[in-house]
N, C-alpha and C positions, 0 to 999 in steps of 0.2 A: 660720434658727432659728425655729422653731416659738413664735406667741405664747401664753404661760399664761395666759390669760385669768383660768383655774381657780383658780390658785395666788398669793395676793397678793404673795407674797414674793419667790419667782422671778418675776413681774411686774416688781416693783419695780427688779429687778436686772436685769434685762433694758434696761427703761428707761434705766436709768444706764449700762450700758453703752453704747447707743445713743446718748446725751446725749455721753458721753465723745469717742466717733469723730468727734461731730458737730462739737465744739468743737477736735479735734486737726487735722482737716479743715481748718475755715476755719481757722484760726491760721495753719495751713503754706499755704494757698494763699494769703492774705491780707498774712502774715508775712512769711514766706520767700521765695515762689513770684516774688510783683508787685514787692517792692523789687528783684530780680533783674533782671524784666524792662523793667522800667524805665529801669534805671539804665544800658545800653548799645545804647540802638536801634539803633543803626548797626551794632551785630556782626550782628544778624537779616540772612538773605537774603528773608525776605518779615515786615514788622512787622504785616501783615497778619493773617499765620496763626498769630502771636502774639495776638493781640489775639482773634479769636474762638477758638482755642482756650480764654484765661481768660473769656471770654465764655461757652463754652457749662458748663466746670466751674463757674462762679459760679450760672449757673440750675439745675445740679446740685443745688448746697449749698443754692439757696432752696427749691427744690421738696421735696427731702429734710429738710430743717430742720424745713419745715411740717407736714410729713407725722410727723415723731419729736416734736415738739411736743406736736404734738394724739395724741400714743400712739396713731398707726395705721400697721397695716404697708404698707408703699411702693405693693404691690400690685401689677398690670401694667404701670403705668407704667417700671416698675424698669428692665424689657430696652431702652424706648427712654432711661432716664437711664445706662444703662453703655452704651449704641453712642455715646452722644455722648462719654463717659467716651472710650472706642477714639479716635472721631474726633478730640478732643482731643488726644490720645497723639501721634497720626500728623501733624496739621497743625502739633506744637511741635517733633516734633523732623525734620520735611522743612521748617521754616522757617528753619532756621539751619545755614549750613557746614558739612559734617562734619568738617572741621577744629577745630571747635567744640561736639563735640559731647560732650567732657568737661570742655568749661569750667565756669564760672558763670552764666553766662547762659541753658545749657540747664536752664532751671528744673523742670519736668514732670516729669524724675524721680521727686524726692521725692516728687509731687505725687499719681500716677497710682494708687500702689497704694493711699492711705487713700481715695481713690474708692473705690475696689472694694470697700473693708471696711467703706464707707459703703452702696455700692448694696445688695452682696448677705450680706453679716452674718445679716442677720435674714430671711434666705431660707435658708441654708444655710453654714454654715463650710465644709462642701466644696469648693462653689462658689466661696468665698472666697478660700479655699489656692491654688484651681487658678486664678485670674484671678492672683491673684501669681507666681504659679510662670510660665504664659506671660508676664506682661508685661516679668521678669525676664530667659528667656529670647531674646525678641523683640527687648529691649533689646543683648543678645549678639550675637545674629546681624545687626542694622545695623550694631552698631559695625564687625564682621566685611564685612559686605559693602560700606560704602562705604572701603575700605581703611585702618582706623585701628586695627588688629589691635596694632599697639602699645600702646593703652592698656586694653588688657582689662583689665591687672592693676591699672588706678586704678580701669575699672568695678568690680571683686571688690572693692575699697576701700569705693567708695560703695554698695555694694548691700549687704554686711555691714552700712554704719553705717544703711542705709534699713530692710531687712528687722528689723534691731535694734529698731527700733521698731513696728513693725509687727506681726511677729509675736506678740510678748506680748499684742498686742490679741486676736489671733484666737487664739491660747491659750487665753486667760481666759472668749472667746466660746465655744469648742470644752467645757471643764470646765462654764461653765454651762450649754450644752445638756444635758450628761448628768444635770446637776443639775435640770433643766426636768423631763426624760426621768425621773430613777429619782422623782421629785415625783407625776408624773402615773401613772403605774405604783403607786405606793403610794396616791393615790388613789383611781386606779381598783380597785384591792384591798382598800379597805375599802367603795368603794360597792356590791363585791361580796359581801363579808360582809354588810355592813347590808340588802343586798335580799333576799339570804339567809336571814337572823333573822327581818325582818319577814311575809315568806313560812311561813317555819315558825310563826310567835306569829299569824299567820291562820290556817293547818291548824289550830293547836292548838285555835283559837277555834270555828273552826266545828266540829271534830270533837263538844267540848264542848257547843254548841247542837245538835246531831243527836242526844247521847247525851239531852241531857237532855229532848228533844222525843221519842225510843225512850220513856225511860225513865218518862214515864206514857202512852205507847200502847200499843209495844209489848211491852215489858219485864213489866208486869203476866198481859197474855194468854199469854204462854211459860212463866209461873209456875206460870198454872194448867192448862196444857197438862200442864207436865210434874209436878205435883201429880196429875194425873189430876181435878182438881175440877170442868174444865169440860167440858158438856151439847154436845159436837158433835152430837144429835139435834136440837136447838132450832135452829130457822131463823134466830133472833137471833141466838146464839151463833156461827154458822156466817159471818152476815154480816160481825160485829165483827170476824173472822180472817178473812175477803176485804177489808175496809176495810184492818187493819194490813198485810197483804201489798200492799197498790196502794199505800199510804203510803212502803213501803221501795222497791217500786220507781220510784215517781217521786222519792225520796230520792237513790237510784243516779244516776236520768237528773237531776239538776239539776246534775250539774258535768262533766256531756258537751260539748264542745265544739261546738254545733252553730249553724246562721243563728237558727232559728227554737225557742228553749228552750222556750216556751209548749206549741207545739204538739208537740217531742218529748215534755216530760212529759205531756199531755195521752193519745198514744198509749202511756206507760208505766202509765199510771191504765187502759187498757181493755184490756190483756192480760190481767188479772185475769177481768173479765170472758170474753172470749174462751175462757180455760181454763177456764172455768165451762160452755163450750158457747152462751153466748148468741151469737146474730148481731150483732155489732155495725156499725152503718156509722159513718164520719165523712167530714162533708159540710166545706168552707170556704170563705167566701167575703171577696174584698178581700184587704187588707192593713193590718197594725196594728201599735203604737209594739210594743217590745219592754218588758213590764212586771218593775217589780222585782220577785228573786226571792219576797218578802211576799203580792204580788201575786198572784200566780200560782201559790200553792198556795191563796191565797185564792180565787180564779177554775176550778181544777182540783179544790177539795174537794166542793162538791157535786157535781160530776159522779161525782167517784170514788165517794162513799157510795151513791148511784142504781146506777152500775154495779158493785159491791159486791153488791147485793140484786135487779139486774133477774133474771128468769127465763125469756125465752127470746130476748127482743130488744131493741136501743136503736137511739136513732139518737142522734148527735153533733153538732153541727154549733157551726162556729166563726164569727163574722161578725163584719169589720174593717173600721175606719177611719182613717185616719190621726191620728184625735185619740180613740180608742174601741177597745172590742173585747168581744164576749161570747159567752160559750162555753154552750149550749145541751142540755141529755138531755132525750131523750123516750122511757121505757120503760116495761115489764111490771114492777111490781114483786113477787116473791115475798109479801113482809110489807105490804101494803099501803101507806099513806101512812107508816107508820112508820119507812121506808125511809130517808126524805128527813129522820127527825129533828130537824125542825125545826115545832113549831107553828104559828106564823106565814105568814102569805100571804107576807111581803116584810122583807128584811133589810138593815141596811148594816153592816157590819163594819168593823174599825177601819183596816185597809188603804185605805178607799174601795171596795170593791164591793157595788154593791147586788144580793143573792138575792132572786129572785122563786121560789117554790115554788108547783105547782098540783096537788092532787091530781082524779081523778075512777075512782073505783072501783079493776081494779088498774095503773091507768094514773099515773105520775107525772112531772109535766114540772117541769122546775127550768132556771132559767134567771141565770146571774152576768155582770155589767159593771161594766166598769171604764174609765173616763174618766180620761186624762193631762189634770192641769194645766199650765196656759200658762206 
């Protein structure tokens, strides 16, 4: 029987089952089994293999006690506590005459099958059924072969009144595994749902932070595209719609599956350029943390506005560290330093990256880093 860790209730029930077997167990071995064997030594042909047979079921009962005690399942132990269970079986009932072997004194009977629903219960009820079903039939076929074929019909007697109890346990074992089983399956079916939901209420969210990050870049420039109000003769004009276009593509590339997201969107920012006809190169060097995504449109914008506005060539270059990482443009810009839209030598933005910008004539170099903290 599979334990429910998951499920407190079916837990709980499980436990008590196991508590049950434990205490029906030694009761009948303790109870029933030893007053038996006690009480006529001289019927045994070896009081021997009486004696360590309740010797090895008693180590049974304590090793298994400890183990359901402390609500943990048997484990590997299990297969050498049912061979002793067997060997038990077999040393009680070749220690006494078969002549004797539907008396009172062959105590083991009773004893053999709540073993089994002790060892292997919370392993599997299959397992269970089927160690009764042979030890029942086992018991058949000695009686049969040491020539006591006469009292089969008291065996059918006592096996009726043994299995009578017995089986109700592993019944009741059997109906709680389904109830483990259809527990866990309904679990598992709502933490499918619930992964579900929260999956979708994140699309929803992010779809939301995309429109609304469009919706003053490039939502306004489509307006006046399609108003006819805006000056595509103006170099300005022309670059703000090269800017919005590298914006949605690296928009696109941020939820690609890829090793290295930085540098995919990185190459989604200079296709722009590229269809502009510029030459573009990109250089890398090292290897660097993986920066969140804030990060790294913060690290990818001014490359993208440079390459937005260069006019006939850039160069790229990316350089890493395991605790660092900055991303580099050196181009031609069409519009001079105006390109780079930013006044300032040197910036730090609220992500943590500091922008260095350098203009010198129509050459403009911009440079962004970004350092992981410890």
């Amino acid at each position: 029987m599979t334990e429910p860790t998951s499920y407190p209730m079916a837990g709980r029930l499980v436990r008590g089952l196991r508590l049950a077997t434990l205490a029906i167990t030694v009761s009948v071995l303790f109870g029933f089994a030893l007053p038996l064997m006690i009480g006529s030594p001289e019927t045994y042909r070896s009081l021997a293999h009486q004696v360590v047979a309740f010797t090895l079921l008693t180590a049974v009962a304590v090793v298994a006690g400890v183990q359901i005690l402390r609500d943990r399942p048997l484990g590997r132990p299990r297969w050498v506590m049912l061979a002793a269970v067997c060997v038990a079986a077999v040393l009680a009932t070749t220690g006494i005459p078969p002549a004797e072997l539907m008396s009172e004194e062959e105590w083991s009977y009773g004893v053999i099958g709540w073993f089994g629903l002790l060892v292997l219960m919370d392993y599997s009820t299959r397992a269970a059924a089927v160690f009764l079903g042979a030890h029942t039939v086992a018991s058949f076929g000695q009686l049969a072969l040491v020539g006591q074929q006469h009292e089969i019909a008291d065996l059918v007697v006592v096996t009726a009144i043994v299995l009578g109890g017995e089986l109700p346990v592993l019944a009741g074992a059997m109906a709680l595994q389904g109830l483990v089983d259809a527990a866990s399956a309904a679990a598992a079916d709502a933490e499918r749902v619930r992964t579900a939901e929260a999956i979708a209420e994140h699309l929803h969210a992010d779809r939301q932070v995309r429109y609304a990050d469009l919706a003053t870049t490039s939502v306004p420039l489509l307006a006046d595209l399609a108003a006819g109000s805006a000056d595509l003769s103006d170099e300005r004009v022309r670059a703000g719609y090269a800017v919005a276009a590298a914006r949605l593509r690296r928009l696109f590339a941020e939820h690609d599956e890829v090793s290295d997201p930085l540098l995919h969107e990185l190459r989604a920012c200079l296709d722009v350029a590229d269809r502009n006809g510029v030459a573009v190169y990109l250089g890398t060097l090292g290897t660097w943390p993986t920066p969140p995504l804030a990060v790294r449109r913060a690290l990818t914008e001014p490359a993208l506005r440079i390459l937005a506005a260069a006019a006939a060539q850039a160069r790229v270059t990316v350089l890493g560290s395991p605790t660092s990482v900055t991303v580099s443009v050196l181009a031609d810009a069409r519009i001079g330093a105006s390109a780079g839209d930013a006044p300032e030598a040197t910036a730090v933005d609220r992500s943590g990256v500091t922008v260095t910008r350098l203009v010198d004539g129509p050459k403009v170099w911009v440079e962004a880093t970004w350092r992981a903290r410890d």
